[in-house]
LODO-787835 format. One record per residue: x, y, z of N, C-alpha, C in turn; residue in three letters. Coordinates in steps of 0.001 Angstrom, whole numbers, plus 500000, padded with zeros to 6 digits. Example, Ala and Ser with C-alpha at 12.3 -4.5 7.8 and 13.67 -1.06 7.14 Angstrom:
<nodes>
513190494310507800512300495500507800513200496700507800ALA 512850497750507080513670498940507140512900500030507870SER 
</nodes>
This chain:
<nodes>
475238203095684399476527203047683752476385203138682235UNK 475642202127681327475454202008680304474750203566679326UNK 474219204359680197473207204762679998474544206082679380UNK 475515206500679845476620207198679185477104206919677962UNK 477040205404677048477188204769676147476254205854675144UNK 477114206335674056475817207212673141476159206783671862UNK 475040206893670981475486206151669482476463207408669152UNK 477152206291667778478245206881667616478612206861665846UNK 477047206276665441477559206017663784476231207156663379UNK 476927207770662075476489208143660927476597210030661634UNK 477267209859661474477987211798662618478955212066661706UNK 478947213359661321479738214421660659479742215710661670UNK 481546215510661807482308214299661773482235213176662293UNK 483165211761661622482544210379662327483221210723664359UNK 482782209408664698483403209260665849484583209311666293UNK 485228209355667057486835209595667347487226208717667816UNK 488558208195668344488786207186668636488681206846670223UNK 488589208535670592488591208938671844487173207935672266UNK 486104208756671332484941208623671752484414206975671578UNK 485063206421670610485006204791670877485509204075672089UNK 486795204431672242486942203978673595486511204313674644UNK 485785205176675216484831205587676303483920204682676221UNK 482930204515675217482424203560674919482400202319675085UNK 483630201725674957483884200554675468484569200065676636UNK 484943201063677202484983201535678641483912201067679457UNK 482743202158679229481904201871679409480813200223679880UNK 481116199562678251480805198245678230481466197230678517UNK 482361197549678850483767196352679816482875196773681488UNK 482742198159681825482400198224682921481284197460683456UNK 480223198064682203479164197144682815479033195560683017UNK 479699195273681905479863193337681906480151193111683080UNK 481513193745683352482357193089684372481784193878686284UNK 480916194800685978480437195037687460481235195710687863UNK 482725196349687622483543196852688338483637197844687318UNK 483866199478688155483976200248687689485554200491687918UNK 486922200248688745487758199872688677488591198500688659UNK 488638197808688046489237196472688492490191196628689338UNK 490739195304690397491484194985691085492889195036690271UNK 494020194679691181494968194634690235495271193171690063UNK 494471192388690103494468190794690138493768190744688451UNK 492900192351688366491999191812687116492142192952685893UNK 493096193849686160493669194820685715494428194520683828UNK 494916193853684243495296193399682820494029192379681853UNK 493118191359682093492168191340681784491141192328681356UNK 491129193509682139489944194186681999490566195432680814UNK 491863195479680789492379196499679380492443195838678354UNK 492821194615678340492545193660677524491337193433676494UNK 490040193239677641488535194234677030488582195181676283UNK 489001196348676941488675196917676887489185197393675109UNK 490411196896674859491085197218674046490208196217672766UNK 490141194932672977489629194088672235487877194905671831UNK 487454195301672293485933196067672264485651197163671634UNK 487140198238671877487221199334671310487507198783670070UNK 488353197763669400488711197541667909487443196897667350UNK 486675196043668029485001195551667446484430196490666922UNK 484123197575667676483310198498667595483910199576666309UNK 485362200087666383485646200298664933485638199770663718UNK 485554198357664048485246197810662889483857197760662554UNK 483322197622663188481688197697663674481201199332662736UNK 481704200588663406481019201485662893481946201212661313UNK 482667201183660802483483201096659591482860200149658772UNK 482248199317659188481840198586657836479898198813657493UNK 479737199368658714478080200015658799477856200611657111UNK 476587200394656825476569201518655289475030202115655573UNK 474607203107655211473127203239655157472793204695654325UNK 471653205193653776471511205964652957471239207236653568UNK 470871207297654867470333208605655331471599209499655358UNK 471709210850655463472311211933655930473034211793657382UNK 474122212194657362475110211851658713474073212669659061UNK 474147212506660711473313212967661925474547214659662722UNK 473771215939662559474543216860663202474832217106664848UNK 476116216944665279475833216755666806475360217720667872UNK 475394218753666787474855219971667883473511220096668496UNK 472844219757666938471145219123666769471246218242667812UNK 471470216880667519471330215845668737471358216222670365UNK 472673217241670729472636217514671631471594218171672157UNK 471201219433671526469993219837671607468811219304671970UNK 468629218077671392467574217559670963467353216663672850UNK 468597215994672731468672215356674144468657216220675176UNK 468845217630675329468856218683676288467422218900676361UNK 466487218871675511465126218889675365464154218054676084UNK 465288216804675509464315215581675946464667215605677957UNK 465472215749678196466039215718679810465253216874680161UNK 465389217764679385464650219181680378462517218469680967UNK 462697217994679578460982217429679738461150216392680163UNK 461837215485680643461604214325681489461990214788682802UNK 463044215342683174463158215872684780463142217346684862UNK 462677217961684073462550219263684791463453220473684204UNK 463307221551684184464021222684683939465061223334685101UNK 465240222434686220465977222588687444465765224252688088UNK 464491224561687405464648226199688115463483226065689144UNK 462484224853689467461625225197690416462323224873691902UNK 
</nodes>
């Protein structure tokens, strides 16, 4: 589950709001073990989810550091690389 969670600071452009809340999607999911809540736990779990997504903007927003934003095309790349050499080029 977690493992969909991808960093999200120092990107030009920054993160979206979209892409924060997936994120914390994400980390409500995993806490809570349920990838849908009940409707007993439904309002709790947006609740999270909502409370997590605003951490985390505040979180990347007050971050500072000197390096060069990170390009996402590169990254992607870079992780398409790393997957091809850890499982394979899917052509054998």
């Amino acid at each position: 589950m977690c493992r969909n969670i991808k960093t999200l600071y120092n990107f030009d452009p920054p993160a979206t709001d979209e892409e924060i809340q997936a994120a914390a999607l994400q980390f409500v999911r995993k806490l809570s073990g349920f990838n849908t809540p009940s409707k007993a736990n439904e309002d709790a779990f947006q609740l999270a989810i909502g409370e997590v997504t605003e951490a985390a903007r505040k979180l990347l927003g007050s971050l500072v550091t000197n390096a060069e934003p990170r390009n996402r095309e590169v990254e992607i790349e870079r992780a398409r690389l790393r997957n091809a050499k850890r499982f394979g080029n899917g052509s054998e």
